[in-house]
Backbone as CSV, one residue per row, in Angstrom:
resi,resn,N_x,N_y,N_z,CA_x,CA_y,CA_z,C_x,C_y,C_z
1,UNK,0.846,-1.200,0.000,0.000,0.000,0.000,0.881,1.250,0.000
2,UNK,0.652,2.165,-0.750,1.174,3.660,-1.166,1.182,4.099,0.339
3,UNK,2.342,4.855,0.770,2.285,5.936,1.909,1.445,6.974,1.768
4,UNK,0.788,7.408,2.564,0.216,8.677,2.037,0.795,9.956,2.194
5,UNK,0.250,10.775,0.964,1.342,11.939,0.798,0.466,13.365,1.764
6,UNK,1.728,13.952,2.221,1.308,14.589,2.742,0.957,15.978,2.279
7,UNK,-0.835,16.543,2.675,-0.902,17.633,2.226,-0.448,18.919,2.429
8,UNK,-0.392,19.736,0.888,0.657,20.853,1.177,-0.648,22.326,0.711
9,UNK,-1.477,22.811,1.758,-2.263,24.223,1.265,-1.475,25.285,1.306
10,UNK,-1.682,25.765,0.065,-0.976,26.976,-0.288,-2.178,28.261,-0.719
11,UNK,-1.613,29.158,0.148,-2.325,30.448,0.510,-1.728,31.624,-0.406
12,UNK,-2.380,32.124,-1.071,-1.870,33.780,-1.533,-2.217,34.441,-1.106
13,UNK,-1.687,35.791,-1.609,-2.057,37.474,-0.587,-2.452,37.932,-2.236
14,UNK,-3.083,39.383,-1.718,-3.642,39.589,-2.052,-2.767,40.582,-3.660
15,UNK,-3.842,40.395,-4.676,-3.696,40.922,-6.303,-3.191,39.288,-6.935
16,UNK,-2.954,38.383,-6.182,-2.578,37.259,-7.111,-3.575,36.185,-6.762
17,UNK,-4.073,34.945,-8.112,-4.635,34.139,-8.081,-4.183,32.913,-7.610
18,UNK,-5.230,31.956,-7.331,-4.514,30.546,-6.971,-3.777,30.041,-8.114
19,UNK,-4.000,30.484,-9.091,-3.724,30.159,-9.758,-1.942,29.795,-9.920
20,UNK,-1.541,31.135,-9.424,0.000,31.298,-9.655,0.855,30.914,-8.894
21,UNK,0.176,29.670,-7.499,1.029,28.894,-7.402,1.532,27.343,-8.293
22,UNK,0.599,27.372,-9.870,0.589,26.442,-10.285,2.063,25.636,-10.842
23,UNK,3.058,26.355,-10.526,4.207,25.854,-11.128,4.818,25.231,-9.543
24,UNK,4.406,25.408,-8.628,4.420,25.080,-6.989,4.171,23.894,-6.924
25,UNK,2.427,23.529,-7.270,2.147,23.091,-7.237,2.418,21.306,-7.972
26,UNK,3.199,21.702,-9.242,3.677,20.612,-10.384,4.642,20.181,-9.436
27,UNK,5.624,21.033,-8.802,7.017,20.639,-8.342,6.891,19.658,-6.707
28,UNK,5.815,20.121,-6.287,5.336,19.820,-4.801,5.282,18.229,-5.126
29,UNK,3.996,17.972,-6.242,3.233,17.171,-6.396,4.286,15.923,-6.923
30,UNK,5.439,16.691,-7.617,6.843,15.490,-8.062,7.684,14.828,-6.885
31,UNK,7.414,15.690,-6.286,8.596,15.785,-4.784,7.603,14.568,-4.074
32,UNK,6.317,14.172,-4.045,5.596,13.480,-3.463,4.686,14.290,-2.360
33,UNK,4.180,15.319,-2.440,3.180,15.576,-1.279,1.802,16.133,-2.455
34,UNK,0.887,16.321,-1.614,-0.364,16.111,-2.188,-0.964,17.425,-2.530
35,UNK,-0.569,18.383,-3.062,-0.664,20.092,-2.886,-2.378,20.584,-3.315
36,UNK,-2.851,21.779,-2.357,-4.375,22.173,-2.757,-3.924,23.430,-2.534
37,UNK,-4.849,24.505,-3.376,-4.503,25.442,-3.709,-6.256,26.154,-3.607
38,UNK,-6.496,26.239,-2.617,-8.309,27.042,-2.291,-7.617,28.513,-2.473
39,UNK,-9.205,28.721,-2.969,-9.418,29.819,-3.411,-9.924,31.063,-2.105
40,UNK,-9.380,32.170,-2.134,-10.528,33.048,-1.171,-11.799,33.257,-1.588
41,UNK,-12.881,33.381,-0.553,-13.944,33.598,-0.805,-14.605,34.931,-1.589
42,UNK,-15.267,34.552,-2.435,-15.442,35.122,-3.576,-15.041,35.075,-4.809
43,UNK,-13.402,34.618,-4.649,-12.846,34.998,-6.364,-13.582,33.375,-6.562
44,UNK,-13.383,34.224,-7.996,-13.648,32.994,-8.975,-12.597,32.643,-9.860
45,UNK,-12.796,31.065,-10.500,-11.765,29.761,-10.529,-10.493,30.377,-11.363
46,UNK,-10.698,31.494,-11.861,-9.550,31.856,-13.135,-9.695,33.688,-12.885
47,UNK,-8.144,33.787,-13.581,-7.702,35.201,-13.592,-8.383,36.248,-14.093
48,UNK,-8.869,35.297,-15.127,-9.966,36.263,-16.335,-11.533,36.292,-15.526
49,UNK,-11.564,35.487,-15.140,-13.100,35.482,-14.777,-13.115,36.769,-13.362
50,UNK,-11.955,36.512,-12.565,-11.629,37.298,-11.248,-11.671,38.984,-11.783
51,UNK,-11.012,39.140,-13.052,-11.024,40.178,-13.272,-12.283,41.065,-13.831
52,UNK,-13.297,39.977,-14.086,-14.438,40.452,-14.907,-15.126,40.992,-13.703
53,UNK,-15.565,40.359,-12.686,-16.198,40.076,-11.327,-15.569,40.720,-10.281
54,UNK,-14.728,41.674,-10.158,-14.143,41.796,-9.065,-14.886,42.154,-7.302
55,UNK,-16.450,42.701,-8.296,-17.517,42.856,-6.972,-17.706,41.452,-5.958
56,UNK,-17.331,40.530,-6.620,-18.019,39.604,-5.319,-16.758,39.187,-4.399
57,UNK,-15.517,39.320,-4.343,-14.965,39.282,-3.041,-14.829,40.993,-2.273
58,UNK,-15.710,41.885,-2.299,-15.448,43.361,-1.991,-15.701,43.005,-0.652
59,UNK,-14.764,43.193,0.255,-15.434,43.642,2.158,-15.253,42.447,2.320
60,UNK,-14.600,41.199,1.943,-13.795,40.338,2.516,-12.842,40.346,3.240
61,UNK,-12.356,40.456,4.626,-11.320,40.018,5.512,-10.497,39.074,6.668
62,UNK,-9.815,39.012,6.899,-8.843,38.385,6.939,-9.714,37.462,8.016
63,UNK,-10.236,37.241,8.594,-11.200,36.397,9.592,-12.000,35.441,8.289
64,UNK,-12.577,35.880,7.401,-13.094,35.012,6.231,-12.552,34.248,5.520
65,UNK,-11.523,34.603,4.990,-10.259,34.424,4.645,-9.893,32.966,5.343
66,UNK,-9.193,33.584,6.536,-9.057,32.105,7.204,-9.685,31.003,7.617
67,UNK,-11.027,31.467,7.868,-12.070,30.412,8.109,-12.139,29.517,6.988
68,UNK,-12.173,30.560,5.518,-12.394,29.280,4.799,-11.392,28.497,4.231
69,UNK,-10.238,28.246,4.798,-8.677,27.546,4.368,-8.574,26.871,5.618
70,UNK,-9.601,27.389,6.538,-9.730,26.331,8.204,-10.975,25.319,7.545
71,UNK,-11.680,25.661,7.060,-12.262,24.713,6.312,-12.281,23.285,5.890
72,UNK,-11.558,23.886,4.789,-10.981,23.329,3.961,-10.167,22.169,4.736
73,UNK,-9.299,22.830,5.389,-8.543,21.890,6.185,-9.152,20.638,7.597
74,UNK,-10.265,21.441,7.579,-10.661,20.442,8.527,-11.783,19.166,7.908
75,UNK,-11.560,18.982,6.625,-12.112,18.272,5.655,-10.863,17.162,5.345
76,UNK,-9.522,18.107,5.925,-8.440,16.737,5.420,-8.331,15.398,6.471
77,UNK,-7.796,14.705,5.621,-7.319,13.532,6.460,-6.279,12.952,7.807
78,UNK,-5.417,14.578,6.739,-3.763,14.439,7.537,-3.846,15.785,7.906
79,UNK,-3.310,15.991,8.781,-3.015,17.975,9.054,-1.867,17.900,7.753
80,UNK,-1.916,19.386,7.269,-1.177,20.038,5.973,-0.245,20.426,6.488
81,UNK,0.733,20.727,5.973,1.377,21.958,5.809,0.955,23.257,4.649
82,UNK,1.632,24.514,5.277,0.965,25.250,4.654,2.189,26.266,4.531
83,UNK,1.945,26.826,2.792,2.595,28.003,2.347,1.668,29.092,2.120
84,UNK,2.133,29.935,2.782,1.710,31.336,2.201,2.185,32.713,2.042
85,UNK,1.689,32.991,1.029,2.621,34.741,0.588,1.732,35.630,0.957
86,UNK,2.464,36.963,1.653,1.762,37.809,1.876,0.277,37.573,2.936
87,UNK,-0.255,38.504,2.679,-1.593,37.949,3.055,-1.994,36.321,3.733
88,UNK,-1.282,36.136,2.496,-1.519,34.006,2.562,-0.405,33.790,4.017
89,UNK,0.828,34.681,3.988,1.630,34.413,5.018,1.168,34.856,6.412
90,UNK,-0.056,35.919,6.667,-0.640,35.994,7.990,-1.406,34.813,8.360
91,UNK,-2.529,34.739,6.859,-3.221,33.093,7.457,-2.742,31.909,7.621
92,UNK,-1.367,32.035,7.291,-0.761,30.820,7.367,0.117,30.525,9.048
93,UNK,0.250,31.723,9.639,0.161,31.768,10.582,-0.585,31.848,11.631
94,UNK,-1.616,32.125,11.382,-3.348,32.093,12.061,-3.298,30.919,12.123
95,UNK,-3.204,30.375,11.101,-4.699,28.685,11.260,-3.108,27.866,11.867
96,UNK,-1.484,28.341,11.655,-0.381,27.251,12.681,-0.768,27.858,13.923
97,UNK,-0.853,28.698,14.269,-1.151,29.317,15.870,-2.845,28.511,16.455
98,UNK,-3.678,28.006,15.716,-5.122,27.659,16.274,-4.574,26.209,16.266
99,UNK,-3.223,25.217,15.665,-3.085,24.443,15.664,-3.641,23.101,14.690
100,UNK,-3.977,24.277,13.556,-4.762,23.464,12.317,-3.733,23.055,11.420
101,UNK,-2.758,23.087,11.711,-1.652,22.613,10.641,-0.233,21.867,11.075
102,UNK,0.508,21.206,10.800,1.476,20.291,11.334,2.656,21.379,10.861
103,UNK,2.727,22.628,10.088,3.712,23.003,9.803,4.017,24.323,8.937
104,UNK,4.599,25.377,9.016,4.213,26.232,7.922,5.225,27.166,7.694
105,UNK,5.480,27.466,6.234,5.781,28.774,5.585,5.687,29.793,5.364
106,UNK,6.110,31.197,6.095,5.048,31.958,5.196,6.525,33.362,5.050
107,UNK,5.935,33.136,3.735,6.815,34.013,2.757,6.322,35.632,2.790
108,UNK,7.286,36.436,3.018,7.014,38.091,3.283,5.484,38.455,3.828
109,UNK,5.154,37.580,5.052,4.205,37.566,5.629,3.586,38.998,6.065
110,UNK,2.115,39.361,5.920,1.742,39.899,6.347,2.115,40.758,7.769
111,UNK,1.665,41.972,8.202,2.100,42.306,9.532,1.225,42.114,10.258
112,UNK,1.717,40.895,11.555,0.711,40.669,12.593,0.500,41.665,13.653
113,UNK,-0.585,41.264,14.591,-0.105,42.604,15.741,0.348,42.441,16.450
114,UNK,0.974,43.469,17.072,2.259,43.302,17.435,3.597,43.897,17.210
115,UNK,3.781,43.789,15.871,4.970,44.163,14.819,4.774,46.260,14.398
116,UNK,5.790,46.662,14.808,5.344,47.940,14.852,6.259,48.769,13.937
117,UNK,7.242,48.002,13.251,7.736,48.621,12.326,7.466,48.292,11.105
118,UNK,7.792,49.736,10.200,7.037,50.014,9.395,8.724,50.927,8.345
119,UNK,8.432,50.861,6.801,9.495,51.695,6.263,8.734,52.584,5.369
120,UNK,9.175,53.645,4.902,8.659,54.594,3.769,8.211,53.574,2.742
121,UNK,8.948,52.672,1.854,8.556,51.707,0.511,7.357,51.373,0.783
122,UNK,7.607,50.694,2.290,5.642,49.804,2.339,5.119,50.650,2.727
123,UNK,4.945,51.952,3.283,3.818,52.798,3.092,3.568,53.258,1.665
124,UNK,4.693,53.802,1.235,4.270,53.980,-0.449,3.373,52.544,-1.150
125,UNK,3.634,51.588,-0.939,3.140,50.674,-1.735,1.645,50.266,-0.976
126,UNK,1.189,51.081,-0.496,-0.279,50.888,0.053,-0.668,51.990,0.459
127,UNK,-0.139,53.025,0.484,-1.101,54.141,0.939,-2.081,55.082,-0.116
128,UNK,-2.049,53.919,-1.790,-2.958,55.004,-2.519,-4.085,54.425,-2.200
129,UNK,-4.494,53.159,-1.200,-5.743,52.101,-0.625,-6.214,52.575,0.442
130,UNK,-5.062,52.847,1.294,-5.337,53.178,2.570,-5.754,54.805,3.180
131,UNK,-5.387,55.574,1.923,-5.517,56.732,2.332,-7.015,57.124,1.992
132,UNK,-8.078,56.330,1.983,-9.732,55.850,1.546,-10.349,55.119,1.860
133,UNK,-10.694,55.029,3.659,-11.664,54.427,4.466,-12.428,53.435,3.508
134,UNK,-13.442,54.355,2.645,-14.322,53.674,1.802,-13.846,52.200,1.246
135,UNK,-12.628,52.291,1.034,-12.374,50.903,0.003,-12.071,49.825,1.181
136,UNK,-12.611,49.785,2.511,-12.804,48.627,3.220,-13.739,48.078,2.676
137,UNK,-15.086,48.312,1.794,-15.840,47.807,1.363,-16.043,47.731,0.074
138,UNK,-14.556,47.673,-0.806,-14.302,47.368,-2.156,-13.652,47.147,-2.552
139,UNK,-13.458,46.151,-3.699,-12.271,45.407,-4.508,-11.602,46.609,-5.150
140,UNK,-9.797,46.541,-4.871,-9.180,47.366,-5.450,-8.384,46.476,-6.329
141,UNK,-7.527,47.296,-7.452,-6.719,46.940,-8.131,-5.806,47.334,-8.109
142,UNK,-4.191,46.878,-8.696,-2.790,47.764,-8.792,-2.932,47.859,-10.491
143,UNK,-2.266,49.287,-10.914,-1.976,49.661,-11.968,-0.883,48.802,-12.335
144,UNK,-0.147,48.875,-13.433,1.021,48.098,-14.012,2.444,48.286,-13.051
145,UNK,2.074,50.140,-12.919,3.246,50.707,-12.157,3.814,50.301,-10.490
146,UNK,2.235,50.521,-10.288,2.004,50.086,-8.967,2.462,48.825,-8.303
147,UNK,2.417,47.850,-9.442,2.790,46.716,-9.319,3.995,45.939,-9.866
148,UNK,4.419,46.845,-10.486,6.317,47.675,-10.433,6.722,48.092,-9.150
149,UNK,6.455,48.844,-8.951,6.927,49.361,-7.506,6.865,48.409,-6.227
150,UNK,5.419,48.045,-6.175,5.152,47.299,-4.923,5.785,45.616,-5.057
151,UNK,5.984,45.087,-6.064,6.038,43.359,-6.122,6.970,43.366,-6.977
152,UNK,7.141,44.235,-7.698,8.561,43.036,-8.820,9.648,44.098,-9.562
153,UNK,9.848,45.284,-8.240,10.757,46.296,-8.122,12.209,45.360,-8.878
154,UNK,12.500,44.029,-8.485,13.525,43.442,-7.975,13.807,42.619,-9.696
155,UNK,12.861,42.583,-10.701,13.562,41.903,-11.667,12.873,42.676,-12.621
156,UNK,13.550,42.631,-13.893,13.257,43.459,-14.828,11.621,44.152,-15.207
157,UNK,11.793,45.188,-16.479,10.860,45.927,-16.694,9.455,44.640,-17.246
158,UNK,10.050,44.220,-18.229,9.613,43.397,-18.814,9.156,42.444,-18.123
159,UNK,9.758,41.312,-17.259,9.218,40.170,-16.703,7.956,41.092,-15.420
160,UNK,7.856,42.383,-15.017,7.089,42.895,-14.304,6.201,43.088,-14.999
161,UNK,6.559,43.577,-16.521,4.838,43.491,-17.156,4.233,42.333,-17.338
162,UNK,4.809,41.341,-18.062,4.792,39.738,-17.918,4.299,39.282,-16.868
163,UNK,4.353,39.093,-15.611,3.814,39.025,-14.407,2.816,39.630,-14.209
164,UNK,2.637,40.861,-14.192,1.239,41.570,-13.573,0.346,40.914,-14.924
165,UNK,0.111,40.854,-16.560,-0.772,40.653,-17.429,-1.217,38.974,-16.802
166,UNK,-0.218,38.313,-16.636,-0.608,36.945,-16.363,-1.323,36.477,-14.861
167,UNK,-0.628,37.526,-13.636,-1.866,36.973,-12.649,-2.500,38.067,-11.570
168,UNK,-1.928,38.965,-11.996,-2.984,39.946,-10.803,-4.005,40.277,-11.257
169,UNK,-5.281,40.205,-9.891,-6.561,40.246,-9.986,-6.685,41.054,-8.778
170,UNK,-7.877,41.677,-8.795,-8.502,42.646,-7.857,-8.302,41.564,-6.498
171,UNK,-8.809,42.499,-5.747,-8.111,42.038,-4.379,-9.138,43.051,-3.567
172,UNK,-9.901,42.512,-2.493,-10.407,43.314,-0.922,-9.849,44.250,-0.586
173,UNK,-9.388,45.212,-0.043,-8.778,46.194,0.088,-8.928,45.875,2.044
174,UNK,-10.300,45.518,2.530,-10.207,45.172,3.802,-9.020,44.833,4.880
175,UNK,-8.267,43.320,3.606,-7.181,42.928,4.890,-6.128,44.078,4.906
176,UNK,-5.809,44.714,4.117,-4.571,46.073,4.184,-4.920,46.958,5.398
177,UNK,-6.535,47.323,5.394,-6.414,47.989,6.624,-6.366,47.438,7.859
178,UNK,-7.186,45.757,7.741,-6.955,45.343,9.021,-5.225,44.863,9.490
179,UNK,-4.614,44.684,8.540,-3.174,44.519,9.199,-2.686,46.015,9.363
180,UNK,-2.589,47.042,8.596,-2.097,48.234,8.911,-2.486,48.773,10.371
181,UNK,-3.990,48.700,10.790,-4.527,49.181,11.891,-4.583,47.866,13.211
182,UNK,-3.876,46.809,12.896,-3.906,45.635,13.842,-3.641,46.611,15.405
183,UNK,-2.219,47.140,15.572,-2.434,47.616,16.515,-2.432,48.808,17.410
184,UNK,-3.431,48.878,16.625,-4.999,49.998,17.154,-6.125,49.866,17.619
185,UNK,-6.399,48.265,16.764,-7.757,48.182,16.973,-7.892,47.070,18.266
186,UNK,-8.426,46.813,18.866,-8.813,46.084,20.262,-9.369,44.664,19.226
187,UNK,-9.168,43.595,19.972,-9.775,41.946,19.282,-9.161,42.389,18.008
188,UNK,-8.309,42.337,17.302,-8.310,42.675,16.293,-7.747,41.210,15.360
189,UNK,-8.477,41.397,13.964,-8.402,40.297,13.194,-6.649,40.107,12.834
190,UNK,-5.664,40.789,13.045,-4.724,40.643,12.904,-3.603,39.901,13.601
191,UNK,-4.340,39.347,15.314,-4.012,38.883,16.249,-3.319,37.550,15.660
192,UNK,-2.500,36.922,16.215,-1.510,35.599,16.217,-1.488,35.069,17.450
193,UNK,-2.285,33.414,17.734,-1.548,33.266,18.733,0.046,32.918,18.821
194,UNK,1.306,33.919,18.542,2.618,33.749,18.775,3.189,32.689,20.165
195,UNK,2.753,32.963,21.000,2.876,32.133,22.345,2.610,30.639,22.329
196,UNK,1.410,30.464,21.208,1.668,29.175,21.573,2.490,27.884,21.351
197,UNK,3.201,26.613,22.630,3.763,26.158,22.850,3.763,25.194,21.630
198,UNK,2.720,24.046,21.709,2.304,23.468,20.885,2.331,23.236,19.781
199,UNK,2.428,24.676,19.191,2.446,24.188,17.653,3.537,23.750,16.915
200,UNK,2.961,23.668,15.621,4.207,22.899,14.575,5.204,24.325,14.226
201,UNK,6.479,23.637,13.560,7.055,24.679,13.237,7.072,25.792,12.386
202,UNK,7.565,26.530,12.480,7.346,27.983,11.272,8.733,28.164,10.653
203,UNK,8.897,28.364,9.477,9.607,29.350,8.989,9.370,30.255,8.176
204,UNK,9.839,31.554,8.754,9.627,33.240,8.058,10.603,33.006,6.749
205,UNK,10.277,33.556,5.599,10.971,34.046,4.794,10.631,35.473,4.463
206,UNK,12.001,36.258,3.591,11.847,37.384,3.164,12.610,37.703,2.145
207,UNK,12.437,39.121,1.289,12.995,39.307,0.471,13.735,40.531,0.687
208,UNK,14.865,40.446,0.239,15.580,41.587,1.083,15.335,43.179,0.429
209,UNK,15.017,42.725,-0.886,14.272,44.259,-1.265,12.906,44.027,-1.640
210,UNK,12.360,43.616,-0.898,10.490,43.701,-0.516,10.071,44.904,-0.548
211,UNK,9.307,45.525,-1.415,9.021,46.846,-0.635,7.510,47.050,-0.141
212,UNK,6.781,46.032,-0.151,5.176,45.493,0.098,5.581,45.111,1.897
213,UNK,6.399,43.859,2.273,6.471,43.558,3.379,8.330,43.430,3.460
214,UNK,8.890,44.345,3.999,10.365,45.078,3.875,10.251,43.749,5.046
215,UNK,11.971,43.458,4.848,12.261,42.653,6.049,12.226,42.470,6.795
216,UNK,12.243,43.876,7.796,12.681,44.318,8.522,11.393,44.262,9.420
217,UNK,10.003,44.102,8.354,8.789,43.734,8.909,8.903,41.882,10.096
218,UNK,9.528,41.148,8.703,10.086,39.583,8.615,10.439,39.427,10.058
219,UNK,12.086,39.992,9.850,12.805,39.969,11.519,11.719,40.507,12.470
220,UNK,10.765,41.914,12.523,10.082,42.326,13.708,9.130,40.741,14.167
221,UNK,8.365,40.285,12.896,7.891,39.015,13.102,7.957,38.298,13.836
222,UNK,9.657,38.143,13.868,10.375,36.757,14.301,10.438,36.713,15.716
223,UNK,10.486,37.991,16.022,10.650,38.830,17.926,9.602,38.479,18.508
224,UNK,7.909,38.335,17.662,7.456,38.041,18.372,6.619,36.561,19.252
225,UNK,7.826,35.939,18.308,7.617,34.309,18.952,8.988,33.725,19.642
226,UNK,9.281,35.152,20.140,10.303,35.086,21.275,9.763,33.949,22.758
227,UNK,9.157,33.952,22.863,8.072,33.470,24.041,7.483,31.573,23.871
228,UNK,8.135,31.590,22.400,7.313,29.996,22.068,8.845,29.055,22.304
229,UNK,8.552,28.332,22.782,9.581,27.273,22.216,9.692,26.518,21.255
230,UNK,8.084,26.303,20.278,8.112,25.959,19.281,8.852,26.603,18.395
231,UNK,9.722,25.356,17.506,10.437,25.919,16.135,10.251,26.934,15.274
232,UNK,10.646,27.917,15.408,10.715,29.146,14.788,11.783,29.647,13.720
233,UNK,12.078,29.557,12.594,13.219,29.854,12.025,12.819,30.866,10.599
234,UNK,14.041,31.957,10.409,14.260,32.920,9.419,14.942,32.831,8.915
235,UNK,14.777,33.138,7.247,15.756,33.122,6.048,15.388,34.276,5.486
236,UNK,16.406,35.285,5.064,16.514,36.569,3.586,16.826,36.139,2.567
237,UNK,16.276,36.056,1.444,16.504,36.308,-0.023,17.208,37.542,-0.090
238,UNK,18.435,37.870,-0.345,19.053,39.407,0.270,18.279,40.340,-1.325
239,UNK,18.358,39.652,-2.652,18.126,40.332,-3.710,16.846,39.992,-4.401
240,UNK,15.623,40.209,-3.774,14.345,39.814,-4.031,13.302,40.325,-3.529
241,UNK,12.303,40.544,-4.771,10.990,41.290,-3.997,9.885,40.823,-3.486
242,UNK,8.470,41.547,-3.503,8.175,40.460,-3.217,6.964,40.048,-4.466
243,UNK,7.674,39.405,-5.551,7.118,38.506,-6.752,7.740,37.686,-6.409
244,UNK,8.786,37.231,-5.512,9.445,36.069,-5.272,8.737,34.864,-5.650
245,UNK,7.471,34.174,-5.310,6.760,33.109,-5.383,6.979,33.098,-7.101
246,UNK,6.604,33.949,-7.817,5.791,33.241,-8.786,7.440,34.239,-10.105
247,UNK,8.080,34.970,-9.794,9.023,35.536,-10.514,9.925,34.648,-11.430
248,UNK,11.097,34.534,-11.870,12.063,33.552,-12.437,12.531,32.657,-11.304
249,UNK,12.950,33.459,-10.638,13.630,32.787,-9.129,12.659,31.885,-8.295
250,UNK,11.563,31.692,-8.545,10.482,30.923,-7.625,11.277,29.748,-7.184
251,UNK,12.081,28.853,-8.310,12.535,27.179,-7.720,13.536,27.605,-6.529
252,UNK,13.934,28.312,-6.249,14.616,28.845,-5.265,14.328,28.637,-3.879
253,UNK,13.290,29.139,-4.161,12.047,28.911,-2.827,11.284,27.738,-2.723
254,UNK,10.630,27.549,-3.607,10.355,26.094,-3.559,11.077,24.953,-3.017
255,UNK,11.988,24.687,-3.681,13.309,24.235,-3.193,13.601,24.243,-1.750
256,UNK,13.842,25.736,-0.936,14.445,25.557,0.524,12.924,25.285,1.126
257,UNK,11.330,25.321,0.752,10.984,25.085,1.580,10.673,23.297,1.349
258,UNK,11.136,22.865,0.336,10.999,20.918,0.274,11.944,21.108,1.402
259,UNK,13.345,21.330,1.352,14.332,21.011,2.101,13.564,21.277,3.661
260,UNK,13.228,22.410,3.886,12.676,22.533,5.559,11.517,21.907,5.970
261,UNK,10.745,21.326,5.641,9.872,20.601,5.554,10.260,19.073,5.823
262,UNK,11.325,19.136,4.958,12.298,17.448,5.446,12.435,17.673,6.755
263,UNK,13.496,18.538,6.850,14.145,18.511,7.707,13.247,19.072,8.686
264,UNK,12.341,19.508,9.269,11.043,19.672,10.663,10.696,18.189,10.581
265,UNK,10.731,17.262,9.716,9.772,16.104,10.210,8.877,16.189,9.007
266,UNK,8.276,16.645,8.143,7.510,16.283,7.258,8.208,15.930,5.843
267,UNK,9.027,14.889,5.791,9.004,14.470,4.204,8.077,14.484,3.585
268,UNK,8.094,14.055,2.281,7.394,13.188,1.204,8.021,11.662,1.262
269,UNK,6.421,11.183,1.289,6.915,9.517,1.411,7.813,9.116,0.394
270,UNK,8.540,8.072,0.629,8.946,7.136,-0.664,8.298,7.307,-1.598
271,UNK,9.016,6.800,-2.976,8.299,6.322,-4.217,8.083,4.682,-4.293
């Protein structure tokens, strides 16, 4: 009888589809683990369709978000491991902190609360959203430029247009303010349980010229699971933005997280 492979949910942040972990997903699935790739609530199955529709995920946040990838997961067989970028990297720390997952990644993760630094780049790269209450209750988009600047500063003109035509899609504008205003707001959806003992391990990644979630966000991160004894570990990409996931350089990443994943205890079975 076949070992069973272990599942790998992979989370995105926000302007990109599930779609664009699909080259993740081929490499995961060779390596031997069993990879799912859910969607947030609302978008729909493809880039094109997401872009036609962008009204039905509007005033989605980060509490919805996770519920439905807690879902999902509590439909599996095996606890997952879980990757996530951005956005995908707060819930991917949410649902390891509630103890819904055996293990997790999360790449230029969101800012939890807690984390209080902040640089000029990532305010530039969100404050034409944030500076407009209103768009808590509407799907925004990045221009071409915007998405030059904010995600793929780090590799050419060209592969940035290339990238944004092929997978960014409107996006909630909600979770930006709820992580920007995490701590401000009291109960706030941005909360981590960091403390707890129990869980599986984490590793932070970052890109060292991020200018969406600057490193420096990464390392504040890392301070605050000062308190866990659970496995906690950080890596910099020193020359990378954050298109990292889905850019030229993606096997890169892919790559160290098969390797950390071995090495915490979760292989891929035999062949």
């Amino acid at each position: 009888m076949a070992a069973k492979r272990t599942p790998v949910v992979f989370i995105h942040g926000l302007w990109l589809h599930s779609t664009s972990w699909q080259p993740w997903v081929e490499r995961f699935r060779q390596a031997g683990y069993e990879p799912l790739t859910p969607e947030w609530p609302g978008v729909p199955d493809t880039v094109a369709e997401a872009r036609r529709l962008p009204d039905r995920q509007a005033g989605i946040g980060l509490a919805e978000i996770s519920e439905a990838h807690a879902r999902v997961i509590r439909d599996l067989d095996t606890p997952p491991v879980l990757i996530g970028h951005s956005v995908g990297g707060f819930i991917a720390q949410h649902l390891l902190g509630q103890g819904l997952a055996a293990a997790a990644v999360a790449i230029s993760p969101g800012q939890i609360k807690g984390v209080k630094a902040i640089g000029p780049a990532q305010a530039k790269s969100t404050f034409a959203f944030l500076r407009n209450p209103a768009n808590t209750k509407r799907a925004v988009s990045l221009n071409r430029d915007q998405f030059r600047y904010a995600f793929a500063n780090a590799v050419s003109r060209r592969e940035s247009d290339e990238l944004f035509e092929q997978w960014t899609i409107p996006s909630p504008a909600r979770p930006l303010f709820q992580l920007a205003l995490g701590n401000l707001t009291p109960r706030s959806a941005a909360k981590v349980a960091t403390g707890n003992q129990s869980r599986g391990p984490l590793l932070l990644l970052s890109g060292g010229l991020d200018h969406t979630v600057p490193d420096v966000l990464t390392r504040a991160t890392l301070t605050r699971y000062r308190n866990s004894l659970a496995r906690t570990e950080y890596r910099c990409f020193e020359n990378r933005g954050h298109s990292l996931i889905v850019d030229h350089g993606w096997p890169e990443l892919a790559e160290t997280c098969l390797t950390w994943f071995a090495d915490a205890g979760f292989p891929a079975p035999p062949a």
